[in-house]
N, CA, C and O of each residue as an XYZ file, in Angstrom:
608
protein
N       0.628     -7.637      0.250
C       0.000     -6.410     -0.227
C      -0.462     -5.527      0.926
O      -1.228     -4.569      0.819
N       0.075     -5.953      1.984
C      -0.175     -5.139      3.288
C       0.075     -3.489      3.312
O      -0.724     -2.683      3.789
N       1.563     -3.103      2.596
C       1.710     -2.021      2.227
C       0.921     -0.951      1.264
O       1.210      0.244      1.204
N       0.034     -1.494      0.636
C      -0.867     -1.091     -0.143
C      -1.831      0.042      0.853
O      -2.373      1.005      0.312
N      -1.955     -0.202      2.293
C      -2.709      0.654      3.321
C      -1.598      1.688      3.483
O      -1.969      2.446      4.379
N      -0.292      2.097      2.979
C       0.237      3.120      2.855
C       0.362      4.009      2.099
O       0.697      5.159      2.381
N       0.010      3.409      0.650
C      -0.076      4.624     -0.694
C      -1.169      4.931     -1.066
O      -2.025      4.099     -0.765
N      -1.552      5.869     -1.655
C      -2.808      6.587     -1.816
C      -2.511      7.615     -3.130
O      -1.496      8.148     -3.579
N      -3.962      7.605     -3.509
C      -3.414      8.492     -5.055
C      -5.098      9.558     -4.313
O      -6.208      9.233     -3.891
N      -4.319     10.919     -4.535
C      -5.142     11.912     -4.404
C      -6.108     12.379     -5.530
O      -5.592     12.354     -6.647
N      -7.358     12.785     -5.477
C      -8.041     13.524     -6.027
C      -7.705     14.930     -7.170
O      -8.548     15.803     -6.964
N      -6.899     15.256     -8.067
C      -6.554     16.035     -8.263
C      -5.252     16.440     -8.592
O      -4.869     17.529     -9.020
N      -4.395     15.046     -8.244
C      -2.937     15.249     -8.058
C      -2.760     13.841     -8.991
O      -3.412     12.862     -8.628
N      -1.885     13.721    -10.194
C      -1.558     12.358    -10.833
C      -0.364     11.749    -10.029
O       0.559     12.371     -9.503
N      -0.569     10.468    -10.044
C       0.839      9.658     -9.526
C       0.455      9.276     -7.635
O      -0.236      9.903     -6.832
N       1.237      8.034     -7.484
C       0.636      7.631     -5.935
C       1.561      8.276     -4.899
O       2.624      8.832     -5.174
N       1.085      8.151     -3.798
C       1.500      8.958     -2.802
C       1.910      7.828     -1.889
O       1.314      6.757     -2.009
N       2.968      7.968     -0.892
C       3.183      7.171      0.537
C       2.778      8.309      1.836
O       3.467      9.282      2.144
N       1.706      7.967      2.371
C       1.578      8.417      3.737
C       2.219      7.961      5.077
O       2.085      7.019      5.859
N       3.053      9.184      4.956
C       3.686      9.006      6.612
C       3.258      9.058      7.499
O       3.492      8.158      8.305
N       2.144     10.447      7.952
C       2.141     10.928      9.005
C       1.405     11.617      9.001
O       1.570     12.431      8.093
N      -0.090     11.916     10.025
C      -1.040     12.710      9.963
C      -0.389     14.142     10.275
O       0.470     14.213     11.154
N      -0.795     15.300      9.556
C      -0.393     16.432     10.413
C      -1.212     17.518     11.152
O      -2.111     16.956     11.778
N      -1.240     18.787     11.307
C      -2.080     19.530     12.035
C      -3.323     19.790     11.200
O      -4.431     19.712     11.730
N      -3.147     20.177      9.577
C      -4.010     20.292      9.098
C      -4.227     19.236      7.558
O      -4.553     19.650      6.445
N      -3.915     17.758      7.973
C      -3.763     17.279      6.586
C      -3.186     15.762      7.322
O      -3.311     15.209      8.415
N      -2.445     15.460      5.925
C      -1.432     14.435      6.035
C      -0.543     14.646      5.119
O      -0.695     15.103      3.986
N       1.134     14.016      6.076
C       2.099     14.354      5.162
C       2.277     13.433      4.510
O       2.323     12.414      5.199
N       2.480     13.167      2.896
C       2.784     12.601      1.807
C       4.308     12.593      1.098
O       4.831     13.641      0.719
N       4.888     11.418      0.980
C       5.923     11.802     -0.188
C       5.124     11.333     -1.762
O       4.224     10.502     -1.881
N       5.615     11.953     -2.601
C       5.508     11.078     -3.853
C       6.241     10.296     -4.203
O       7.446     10.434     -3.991
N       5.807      9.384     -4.757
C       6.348      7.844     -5.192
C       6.703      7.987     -6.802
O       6.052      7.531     -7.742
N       8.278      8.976     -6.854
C       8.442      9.498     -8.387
C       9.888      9.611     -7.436
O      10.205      9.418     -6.263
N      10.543     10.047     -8.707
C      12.306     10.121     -8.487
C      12.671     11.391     -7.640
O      13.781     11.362     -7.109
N      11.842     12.571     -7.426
C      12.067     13.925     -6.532
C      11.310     13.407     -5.455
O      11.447     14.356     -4.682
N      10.548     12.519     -4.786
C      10.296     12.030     -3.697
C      10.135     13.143     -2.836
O      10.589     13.184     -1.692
N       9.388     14.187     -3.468
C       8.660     15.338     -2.605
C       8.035     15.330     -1.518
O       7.193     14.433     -1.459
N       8.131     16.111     -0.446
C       7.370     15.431      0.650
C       6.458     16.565      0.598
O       6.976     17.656      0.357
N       4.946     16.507      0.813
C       4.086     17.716      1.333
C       2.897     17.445      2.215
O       2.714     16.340      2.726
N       2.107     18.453      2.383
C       0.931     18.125      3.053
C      -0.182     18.268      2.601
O      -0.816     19.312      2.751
N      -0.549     17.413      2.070
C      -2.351     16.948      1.834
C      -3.749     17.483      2.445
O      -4.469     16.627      2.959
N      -4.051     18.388      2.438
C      -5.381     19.502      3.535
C      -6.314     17.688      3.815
O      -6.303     16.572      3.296
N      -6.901     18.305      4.790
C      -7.909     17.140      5.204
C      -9.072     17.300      4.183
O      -9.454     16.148      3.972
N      -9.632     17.943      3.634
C     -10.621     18.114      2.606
C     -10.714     17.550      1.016
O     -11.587     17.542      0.147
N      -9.073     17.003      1.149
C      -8.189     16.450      0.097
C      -9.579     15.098     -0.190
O     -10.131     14.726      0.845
N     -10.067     14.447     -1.524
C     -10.093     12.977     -1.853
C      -9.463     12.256     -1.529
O      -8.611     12.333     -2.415
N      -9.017     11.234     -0.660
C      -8.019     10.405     -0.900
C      -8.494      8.680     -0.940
O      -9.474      8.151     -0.415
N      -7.706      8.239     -1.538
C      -7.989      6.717     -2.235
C      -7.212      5.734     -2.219
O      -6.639      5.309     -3.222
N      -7.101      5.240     -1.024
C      -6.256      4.253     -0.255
C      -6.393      3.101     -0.837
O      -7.308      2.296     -0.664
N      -5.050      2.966     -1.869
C      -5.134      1.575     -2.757
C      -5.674      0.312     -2.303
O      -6.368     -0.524     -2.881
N      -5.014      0.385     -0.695
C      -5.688     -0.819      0.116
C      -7.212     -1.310      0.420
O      -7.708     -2.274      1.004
N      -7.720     -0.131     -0.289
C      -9.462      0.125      0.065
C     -10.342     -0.072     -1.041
O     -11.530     -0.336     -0.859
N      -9.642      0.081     -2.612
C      -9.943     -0.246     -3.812
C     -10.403     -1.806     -4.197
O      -9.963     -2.827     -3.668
N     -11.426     -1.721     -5.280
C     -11.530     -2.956     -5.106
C     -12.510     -3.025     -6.963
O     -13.322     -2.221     -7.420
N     -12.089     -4.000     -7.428
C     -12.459     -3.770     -9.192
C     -13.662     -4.546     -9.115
O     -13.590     -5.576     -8.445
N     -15.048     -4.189     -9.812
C     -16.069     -4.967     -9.898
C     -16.415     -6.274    -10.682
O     -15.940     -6.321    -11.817
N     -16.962     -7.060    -10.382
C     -16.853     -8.578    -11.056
C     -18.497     -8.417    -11.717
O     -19.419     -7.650    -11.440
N     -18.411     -9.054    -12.287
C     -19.556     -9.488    -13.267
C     -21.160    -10.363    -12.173
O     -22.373    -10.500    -12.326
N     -19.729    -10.859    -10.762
C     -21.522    -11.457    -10.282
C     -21.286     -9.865     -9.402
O     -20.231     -9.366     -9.010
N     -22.701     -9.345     -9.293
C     -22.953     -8.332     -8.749
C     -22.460     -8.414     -7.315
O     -22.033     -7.392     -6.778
N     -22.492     -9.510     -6.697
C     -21.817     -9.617     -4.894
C     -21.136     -9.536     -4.788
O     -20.998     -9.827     -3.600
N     -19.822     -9.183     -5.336
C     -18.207     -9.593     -5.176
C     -17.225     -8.501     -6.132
O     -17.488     -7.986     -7.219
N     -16.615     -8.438     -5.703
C     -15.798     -7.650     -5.796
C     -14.219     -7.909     -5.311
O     -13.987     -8.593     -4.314
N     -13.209     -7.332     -6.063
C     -11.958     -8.130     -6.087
C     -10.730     -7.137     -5.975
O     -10.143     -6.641     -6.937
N     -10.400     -6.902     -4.451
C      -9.140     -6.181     -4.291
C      -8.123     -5.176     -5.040
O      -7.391     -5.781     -5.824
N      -7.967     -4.180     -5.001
C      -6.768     -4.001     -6.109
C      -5.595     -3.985     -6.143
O      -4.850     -3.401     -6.931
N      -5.251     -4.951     -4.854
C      -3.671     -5.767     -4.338
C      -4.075     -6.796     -4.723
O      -3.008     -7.409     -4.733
N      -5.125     -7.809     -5.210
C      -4.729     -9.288     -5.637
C      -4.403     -8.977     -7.316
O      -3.769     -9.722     -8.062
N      -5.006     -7.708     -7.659
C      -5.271     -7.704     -9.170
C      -3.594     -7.155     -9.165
O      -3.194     -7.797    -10.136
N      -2.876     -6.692     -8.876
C      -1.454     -6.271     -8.948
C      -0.469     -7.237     -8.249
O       0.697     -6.854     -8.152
N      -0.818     -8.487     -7.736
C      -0.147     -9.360     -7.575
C      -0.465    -10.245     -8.875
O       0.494    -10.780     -9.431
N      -2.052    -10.474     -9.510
C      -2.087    -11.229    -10.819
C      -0.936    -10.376    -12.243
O      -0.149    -10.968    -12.983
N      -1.112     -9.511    -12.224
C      -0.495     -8.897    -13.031
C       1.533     -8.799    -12.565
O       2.477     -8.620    -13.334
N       1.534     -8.972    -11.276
C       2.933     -8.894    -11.109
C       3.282    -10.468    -11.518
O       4.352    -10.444    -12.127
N       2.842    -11.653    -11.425
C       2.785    -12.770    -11.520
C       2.707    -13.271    -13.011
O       3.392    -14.176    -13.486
N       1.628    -12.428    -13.753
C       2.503    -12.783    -15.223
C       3.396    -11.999    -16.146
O       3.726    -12.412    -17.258
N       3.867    -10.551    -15.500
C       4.294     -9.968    -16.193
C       5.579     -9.501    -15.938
O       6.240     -8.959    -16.824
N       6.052     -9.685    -14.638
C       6.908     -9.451    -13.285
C       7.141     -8.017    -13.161
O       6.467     -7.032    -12.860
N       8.720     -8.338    -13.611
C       9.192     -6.427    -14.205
C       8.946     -6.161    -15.259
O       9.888     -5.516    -15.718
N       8.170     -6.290    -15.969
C       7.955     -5.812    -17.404
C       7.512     -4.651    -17.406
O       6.375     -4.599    -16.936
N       8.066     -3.347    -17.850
C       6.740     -2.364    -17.568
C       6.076     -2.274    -18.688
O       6.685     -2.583    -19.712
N       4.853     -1.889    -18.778
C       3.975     -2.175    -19.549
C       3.674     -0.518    -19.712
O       3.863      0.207    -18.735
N       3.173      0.075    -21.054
C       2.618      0.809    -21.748
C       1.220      1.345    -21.605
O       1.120      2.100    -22.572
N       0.244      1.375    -21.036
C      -0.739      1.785    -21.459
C      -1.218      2.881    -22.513
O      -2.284      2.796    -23.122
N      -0.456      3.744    -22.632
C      -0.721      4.398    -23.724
C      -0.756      4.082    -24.920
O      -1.391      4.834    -25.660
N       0.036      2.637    -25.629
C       0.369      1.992    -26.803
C      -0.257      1.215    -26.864
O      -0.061      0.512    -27.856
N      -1.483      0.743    -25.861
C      -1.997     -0.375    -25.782
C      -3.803      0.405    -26.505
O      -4.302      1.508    -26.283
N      -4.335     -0.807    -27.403
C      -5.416     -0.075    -27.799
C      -6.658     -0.308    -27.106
O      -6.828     -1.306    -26.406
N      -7.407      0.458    -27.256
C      -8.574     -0.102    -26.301
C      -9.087     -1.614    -26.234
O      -9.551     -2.083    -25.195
N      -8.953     -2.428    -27.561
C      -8.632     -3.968    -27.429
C      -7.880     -4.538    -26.824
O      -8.138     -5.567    -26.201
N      -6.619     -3.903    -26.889
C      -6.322     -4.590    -26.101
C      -5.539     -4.507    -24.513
O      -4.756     -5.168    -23.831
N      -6.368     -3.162    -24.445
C      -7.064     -3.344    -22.646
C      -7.398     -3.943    -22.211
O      -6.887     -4.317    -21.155
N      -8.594     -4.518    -22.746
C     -10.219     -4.997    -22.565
C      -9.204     -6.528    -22.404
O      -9.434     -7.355    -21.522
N      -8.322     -6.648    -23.209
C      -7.665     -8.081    -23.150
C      -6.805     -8.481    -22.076
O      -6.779     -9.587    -21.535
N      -5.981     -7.298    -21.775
C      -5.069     -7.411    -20.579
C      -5.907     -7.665    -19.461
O      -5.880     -8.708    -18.807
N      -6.784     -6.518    -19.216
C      -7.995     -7.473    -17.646
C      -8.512     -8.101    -17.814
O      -8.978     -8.542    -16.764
N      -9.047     -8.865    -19.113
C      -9.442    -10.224    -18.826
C      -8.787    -11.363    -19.004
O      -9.243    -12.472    -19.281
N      -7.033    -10.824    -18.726
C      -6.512    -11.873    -18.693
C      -5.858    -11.904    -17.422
O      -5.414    -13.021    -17.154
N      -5.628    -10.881    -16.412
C      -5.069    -10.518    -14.974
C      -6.296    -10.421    -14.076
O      -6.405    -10.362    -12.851
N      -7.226    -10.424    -15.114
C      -8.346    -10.553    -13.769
C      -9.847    -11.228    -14.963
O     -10.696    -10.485    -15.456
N      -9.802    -12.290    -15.101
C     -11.427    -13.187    -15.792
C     -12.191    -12.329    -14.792
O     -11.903    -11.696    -13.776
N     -13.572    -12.641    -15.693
C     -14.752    -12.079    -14.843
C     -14.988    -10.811    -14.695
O     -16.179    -10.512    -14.775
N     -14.131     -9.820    -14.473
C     -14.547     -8.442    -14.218
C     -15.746     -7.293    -14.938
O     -15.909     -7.346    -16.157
N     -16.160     -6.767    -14.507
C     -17.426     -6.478    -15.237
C     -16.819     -5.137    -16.053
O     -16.326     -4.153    -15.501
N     -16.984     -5.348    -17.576
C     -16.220     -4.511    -18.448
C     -17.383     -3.537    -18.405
O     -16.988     -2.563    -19.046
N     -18.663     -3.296    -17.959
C     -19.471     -2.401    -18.013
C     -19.259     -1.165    -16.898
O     -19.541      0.018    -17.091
N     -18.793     -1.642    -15.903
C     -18.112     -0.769    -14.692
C     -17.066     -0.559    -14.623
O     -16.822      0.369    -13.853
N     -16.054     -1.090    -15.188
C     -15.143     -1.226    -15.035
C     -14.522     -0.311    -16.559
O     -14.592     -0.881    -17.648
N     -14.049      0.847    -16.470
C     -14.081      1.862    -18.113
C     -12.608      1.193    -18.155
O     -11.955      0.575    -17.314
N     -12.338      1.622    -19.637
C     -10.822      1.733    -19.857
C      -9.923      2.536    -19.259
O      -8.808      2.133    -18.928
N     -10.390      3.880    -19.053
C      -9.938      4.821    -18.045
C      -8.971      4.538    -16.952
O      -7.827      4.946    -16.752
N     -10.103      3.352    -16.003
C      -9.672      2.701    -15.099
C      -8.318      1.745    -15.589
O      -7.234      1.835    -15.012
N      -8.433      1.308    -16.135
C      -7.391     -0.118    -16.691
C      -6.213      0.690    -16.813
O      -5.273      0.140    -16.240
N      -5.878      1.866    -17.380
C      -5.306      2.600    -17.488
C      -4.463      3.250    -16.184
O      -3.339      3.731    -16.038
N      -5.344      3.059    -15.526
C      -4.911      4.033    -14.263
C      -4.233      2.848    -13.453
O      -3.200      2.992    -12.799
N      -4.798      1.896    -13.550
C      -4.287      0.181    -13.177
C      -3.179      0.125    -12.993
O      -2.624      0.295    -11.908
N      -2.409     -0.252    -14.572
C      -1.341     -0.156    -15.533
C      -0.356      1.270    -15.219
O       0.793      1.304    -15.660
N      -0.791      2.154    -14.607
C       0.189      3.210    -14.606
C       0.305      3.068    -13.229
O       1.272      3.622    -12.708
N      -0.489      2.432    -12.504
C       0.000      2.133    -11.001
C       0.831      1.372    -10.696
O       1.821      1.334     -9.965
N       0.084      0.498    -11.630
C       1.342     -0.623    -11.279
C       2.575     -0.505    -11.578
O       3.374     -1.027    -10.801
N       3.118      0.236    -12.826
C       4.182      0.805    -12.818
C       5.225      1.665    -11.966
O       6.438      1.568    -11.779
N       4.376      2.422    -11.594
C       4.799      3.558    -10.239
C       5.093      2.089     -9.258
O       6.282      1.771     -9.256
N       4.203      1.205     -8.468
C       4.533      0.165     -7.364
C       5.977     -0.477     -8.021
O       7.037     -0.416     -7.399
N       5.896     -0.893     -8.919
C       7.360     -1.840     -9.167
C       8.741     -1.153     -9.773
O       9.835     -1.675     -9.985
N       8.296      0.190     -9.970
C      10.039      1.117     -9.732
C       9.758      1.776     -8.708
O      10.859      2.269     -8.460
N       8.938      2.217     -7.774
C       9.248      2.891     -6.368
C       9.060      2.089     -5.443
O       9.896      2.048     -4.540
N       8.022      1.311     -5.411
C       7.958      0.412     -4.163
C       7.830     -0.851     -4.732
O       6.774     -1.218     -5.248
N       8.682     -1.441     -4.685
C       8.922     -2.883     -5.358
C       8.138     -4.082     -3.986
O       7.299     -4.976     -3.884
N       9.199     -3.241     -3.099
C       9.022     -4.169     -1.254
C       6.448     -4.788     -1.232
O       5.579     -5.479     -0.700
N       6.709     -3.912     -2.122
C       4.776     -4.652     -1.782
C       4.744     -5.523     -2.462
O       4.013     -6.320     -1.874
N       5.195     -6.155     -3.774
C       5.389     -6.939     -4.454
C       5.968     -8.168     -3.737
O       5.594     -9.311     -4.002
N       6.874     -7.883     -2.841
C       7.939     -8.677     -2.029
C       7.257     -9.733     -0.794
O       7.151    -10.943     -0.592
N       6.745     -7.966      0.113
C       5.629     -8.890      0.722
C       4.846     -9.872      0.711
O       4.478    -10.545      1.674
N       4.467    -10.021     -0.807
C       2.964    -10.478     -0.977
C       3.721    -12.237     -1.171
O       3.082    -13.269     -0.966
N       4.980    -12.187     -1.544
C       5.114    -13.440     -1.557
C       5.485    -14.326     -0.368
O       5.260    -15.534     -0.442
N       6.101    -13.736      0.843
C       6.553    -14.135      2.130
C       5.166    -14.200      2.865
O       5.201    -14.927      3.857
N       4.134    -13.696      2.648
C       2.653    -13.650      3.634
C       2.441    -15.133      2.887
O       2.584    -15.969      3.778
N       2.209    -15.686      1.837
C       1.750    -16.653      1.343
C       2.099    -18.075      2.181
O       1.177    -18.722      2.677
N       3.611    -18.545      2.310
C       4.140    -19.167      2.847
C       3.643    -19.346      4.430
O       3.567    -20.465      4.937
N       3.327    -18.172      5.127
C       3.257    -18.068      6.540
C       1.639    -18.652      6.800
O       1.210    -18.915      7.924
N       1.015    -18.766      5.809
C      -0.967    -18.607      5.425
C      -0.501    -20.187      5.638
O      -0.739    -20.673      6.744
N       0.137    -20.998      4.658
C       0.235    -22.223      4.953
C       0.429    -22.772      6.128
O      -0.235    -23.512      6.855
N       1.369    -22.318      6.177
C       2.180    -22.827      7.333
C       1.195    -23.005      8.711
O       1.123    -24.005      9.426
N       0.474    -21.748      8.855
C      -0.612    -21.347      9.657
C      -1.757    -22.171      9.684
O      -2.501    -22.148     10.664
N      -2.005    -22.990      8.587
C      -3.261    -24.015      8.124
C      -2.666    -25.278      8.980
O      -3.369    -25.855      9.810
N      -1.060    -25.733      8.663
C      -0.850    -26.909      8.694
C      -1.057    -27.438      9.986
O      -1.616    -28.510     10.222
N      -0.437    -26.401     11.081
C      -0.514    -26.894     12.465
C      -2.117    -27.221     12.986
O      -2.304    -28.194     13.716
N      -3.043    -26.512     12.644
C      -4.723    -26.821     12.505
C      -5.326    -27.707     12.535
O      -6.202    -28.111     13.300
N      -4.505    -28.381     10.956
C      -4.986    -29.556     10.318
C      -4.288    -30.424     11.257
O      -5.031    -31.378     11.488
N      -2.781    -30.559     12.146
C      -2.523    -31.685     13.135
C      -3.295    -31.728     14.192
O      -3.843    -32.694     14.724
N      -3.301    -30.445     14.501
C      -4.314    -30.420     16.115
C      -5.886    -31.159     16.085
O      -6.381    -31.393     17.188
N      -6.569    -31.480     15.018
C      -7.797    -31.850     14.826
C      -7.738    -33.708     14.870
O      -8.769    -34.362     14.715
């Protein structure tokens, strides 16, 4: 989910963005849609670096990524794309507490779940490769433990 520090959904603008490249007065953006527009973003822009997101949990200390919550959801649902609009507010409330137990449904609006669900959609027909990542980093985490555990 490393790639996740590359897309960003703007303030004002629907749908996620890939940042390329700072520019003179901004940053340049493509959109992550089938016209793969490229423009520039003013520096005054909101911006909301998926990699920086993070969904609230029920114990008040903690808080939970919004690359592990789109790897839980890529993990039971894979390519499925999923609906949010057909989905009723029940069973929202059901889908995150089944891709993510615990989350605090008081902070956490439907709104959001929504916006979740339409992200995650946009990640697995435009950028599939973060999905990809997330499973090759796993392997290397081990691997990384094992030599540890001989050296001791």
């Amino acid at each position: 989910m490393e790639l996740l520090k590359e897309i960003a959904n703007f303030s004002g603008k629907s749908g996620l963005y890939r940042i390329l490249k700072p520019g003179r007065g901004g940053v340049i953006v493509e959109s992550l849609d089938d016209k793969r527009e490229k423009s520039m973003i003013g520096a005054s822009a909101r911006v909301s670096v998926l990699k920086d997101i993070s969904i609230f949990m029920q114990d008040e200390e903690k808080a939970t990524p919004l690359g592990d919550v789109f790897a839980s959801i890529h993990e039971k649902y894979q390519d499925t794309k999923l609906d949010a609009k057909t989905l009723s507010d029940y069973q929202l409330v059901d889908f995150m507490s089944e891709v993510l137990p615990g989350y605090d449904t008081e902070k956490v609006y439907l709104s959001d779940i929504r916006k979740i669900i339409n992200w995650y959609n946009i990640l697995t027909a435009y950028a599939p490769e973060v999905f990809e990542k997330s499973s090759e980093e796993q392997p290397t985490e081990e691997s990384s433990e094992q030599p540890a555990e001989e050296t001791k």
